[in-house]
N, C-alpha and C positions, 0 to 999 in steps of 0.2 A: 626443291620447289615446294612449297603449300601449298595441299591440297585443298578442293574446292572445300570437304566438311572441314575443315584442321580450320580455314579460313571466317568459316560460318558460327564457328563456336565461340559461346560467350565463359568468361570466369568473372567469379565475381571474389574478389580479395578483403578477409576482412581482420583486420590487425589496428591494435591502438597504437602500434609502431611506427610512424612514417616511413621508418627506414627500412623495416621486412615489406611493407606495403610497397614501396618507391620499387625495391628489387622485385618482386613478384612481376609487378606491370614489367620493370625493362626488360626479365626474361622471358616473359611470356606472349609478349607485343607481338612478336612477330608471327605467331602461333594461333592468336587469340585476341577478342577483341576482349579487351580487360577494363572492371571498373571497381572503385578502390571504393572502402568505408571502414572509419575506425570507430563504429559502434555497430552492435547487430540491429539494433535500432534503426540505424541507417540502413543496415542490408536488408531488413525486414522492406523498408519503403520503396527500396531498388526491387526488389524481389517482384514485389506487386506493380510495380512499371511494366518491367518486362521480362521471360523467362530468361535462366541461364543454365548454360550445361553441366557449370562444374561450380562450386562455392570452398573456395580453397578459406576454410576460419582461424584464426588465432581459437585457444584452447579458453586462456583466461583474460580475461577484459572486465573494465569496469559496468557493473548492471548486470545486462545480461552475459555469460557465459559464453563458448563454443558450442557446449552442450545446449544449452538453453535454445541457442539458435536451430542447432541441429533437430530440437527438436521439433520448432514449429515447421522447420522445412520438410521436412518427415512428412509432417500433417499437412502444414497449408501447400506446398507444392511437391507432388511427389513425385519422383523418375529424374531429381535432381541431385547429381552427384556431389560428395562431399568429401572434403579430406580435412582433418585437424592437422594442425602446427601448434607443436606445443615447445618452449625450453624446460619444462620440467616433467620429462614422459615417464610414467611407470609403467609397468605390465601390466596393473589393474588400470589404468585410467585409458591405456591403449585401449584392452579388450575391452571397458566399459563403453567407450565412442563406439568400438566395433558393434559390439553389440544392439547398441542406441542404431545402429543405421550408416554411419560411417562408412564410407567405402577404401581409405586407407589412413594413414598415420603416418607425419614428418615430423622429427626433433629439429630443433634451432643449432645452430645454423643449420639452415637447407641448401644445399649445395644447386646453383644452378641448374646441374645435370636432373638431381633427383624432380625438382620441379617440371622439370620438362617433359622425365617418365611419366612422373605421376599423371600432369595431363593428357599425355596418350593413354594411360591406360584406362583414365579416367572415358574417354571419347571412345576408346574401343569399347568398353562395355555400356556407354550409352548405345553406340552403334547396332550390337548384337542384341539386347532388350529390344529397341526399336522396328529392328527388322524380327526378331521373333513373335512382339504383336502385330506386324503386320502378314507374316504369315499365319499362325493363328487366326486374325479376321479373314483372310484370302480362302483357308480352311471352311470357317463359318460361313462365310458365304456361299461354297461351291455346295455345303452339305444341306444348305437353307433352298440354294437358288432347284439342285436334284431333287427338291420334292414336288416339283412343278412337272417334271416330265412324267410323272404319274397322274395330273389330274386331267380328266377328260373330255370336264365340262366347262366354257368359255367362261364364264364369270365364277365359277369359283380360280380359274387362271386369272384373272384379274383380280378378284378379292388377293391373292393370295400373293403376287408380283407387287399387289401396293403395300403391302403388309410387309414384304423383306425388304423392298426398295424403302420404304420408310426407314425400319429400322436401322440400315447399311447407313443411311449417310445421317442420322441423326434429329432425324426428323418424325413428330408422329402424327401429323397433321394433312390431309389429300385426299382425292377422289378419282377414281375410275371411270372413263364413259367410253360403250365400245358397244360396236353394235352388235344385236342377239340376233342369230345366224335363222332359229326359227321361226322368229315374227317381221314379216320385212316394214322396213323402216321403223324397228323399235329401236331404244336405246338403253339400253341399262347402266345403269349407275351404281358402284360401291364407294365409299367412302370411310376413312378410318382417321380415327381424332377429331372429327366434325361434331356439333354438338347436336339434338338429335332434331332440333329446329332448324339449325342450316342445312343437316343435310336432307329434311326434308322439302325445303323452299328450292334447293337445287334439284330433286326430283321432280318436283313440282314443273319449275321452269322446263326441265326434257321432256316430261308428258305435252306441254304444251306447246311444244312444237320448236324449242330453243335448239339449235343443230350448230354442230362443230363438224369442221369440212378435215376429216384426218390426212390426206395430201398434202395441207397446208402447215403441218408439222412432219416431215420426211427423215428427222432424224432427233435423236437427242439435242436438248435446247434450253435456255432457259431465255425467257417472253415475257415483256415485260407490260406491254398492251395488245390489243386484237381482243377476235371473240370470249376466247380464256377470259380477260379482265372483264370482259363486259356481261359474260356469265357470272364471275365473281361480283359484280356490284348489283344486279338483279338479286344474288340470293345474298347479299346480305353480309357479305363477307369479306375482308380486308383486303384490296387491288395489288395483294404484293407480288414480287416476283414470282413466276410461277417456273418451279423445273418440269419440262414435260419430256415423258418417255414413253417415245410411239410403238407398240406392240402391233404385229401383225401376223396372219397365217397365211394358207399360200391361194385360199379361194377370195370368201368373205370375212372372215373373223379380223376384224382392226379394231383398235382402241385408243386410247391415252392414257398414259400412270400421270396424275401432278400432283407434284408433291408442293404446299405451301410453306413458307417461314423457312425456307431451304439457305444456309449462309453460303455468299459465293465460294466456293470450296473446289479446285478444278479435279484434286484428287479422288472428288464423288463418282465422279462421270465413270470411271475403267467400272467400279463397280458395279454400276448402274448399266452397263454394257453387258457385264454379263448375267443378270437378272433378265437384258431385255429377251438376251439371244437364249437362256434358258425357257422364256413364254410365249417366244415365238415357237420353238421347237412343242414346247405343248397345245399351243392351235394346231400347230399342225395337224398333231396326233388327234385331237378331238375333230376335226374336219375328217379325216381318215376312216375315225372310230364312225362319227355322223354315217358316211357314204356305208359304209360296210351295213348299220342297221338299218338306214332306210332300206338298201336291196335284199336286205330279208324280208320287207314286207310287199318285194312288188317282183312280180311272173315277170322274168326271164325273156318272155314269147311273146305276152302281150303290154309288156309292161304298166300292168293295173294293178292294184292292190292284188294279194293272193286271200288263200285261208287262214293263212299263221294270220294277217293283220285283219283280218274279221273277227279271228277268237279274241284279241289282243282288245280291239275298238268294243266287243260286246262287254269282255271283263269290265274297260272302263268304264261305260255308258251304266254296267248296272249297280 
């Protein structure tokens, strides 16, 4: 049976042969969705239609070359497997492909079988690249997201969740509005990729009393009108979709990360999950750290300020 990847991979055949082209597609059909061109010219234009996982080339062709091809795929699409067919292979023209980038080498005739390896092996090692940058990012991420459980203060946790949530899904563009724990009914605002006039007209607007209701976002989202858009067309700013990730601690501390120009991407989200649940965990801690120094400054007995926050309140006053 073929498998669900075996079924999803694209080859793309390219021979001034009809007749290596014709066999490639029939043994490879079943495996593969295959699409044929007998100049690289043509596969340069296919190229740029749509990706493909494996580029099985003829060697020599009229114009461009194997090599020639090989080598804009190199360049203009990269993490795209390739294999030469050649009938006239030497051990310098092998190792020259190999070297160029190439990821194996068939003489003519190609036997059925060997086409068939080739493309698993080809899809295996796309496979294992693939998941090893996705582990890699999943690494960057956890190492990005643990510098959060270190900060203690609520808006630098926000500055700092918009700033990796940005980065994670590709995005540099968004702002922060969460409320500050010691001014009641303030609202702070960071913002990062905004230019320095939006994002002052968006400050603007929250001073003046512009209010986002954070219950009315309970979970990762992406919102396409409501107050969001209508904050966004007050300062001046483009109504596009907005991804929003609700941040919360366990008294007062909530907010919203939104990110702007965000491409629907559903693979964003896991990651954006763990950014969220990393800034939650440092409200918390900064609500924790909050309670612990306010009660250094207040009597036990009568719960009034003591003398540590008299010396504390003189230092600042003078």
């Amino acid at each position: 049976m073929t498998s669900a990847v075996e079924a999803r991979a694209r080859v793309l055949v390219v021979d001034d042969s009809r007749f290596h082209r014709e066999l490639a597609r029939d043994v490879l059909a079943a495996r593969a969705e295959v699409v044929c061109c007998d100049s690289a010219a043509q596969a340069i234009e296919a190229l740029e239609r749509g990706g493909f996982d494996l580029v099985l080339s003829d060697l020599t062709m009229p114009a461009l070359s194997g090599l020639d091809l090989l080598e804009r795929v190199q360049r203009r699409f990269p993490g795209t497997e390739f294999v030469i067919v050649t009938a006239n292979a030497t051990v310098e023209s092998a190792v020259h492909a190999l070297r160029m980038g190439a990821t194996d080498y068939l003489q003519k005739p190609v036997r059925a079988a060997d086409l068939i390896l080739c493309l698993e092996r080809a899809l295996a090692r796309k496979r294992l690249v693939d998941e090893n940058h996705r582990l890699r990012g999943e690494l960057a991420l956890y190492a990005a997201a643990r510098t959060l459980a270190s900060t203690l203060e609520p808006d630098e946790v926000f500055a700092l969740a918009l700033e990796i949530a940005g980065r994670f899904v590709g995005n540099k563009r968004g702002f922060a509005l969460f409320q500050r724990p010691d001014l009641t009914d303030s609202i702070g605002v960071q913002t990062d990729g905004l230019t320095e006039a939006e994002g002052e007209r968006l400050r603007a607007l929250i001073a003046a009393g512009k209010r986002i209701d954070w219950a009315a976002y309970p979970a990762l989202a992406r919102v396409d009108r409501g107050p969001l858009h209508e904050l966004l067309l007050a300062a001046g700013l483009p109504p596009t979709p907005v991804l929003v990730v609700p941040l919360r601690g366990e008294e007062r501390d909530a907010g919203l990360v939104c990110l702007l120009d965000v491409p629907p991407a559903a693979e964003a989200l896991p990651q954006l999950a763990i950014v969220a649940a990393h800034a939650g965990v440092a409200l918390r801690n900064a609500e924790r750290y909050r309670r612990a120094r306010d009660r250094a400054f207040v009597d036990d007995a009568t719960d009034v300020y003591n003398a540590r926050y008299l010396l504390e309140a003189l230092d600042r006053e003078v």
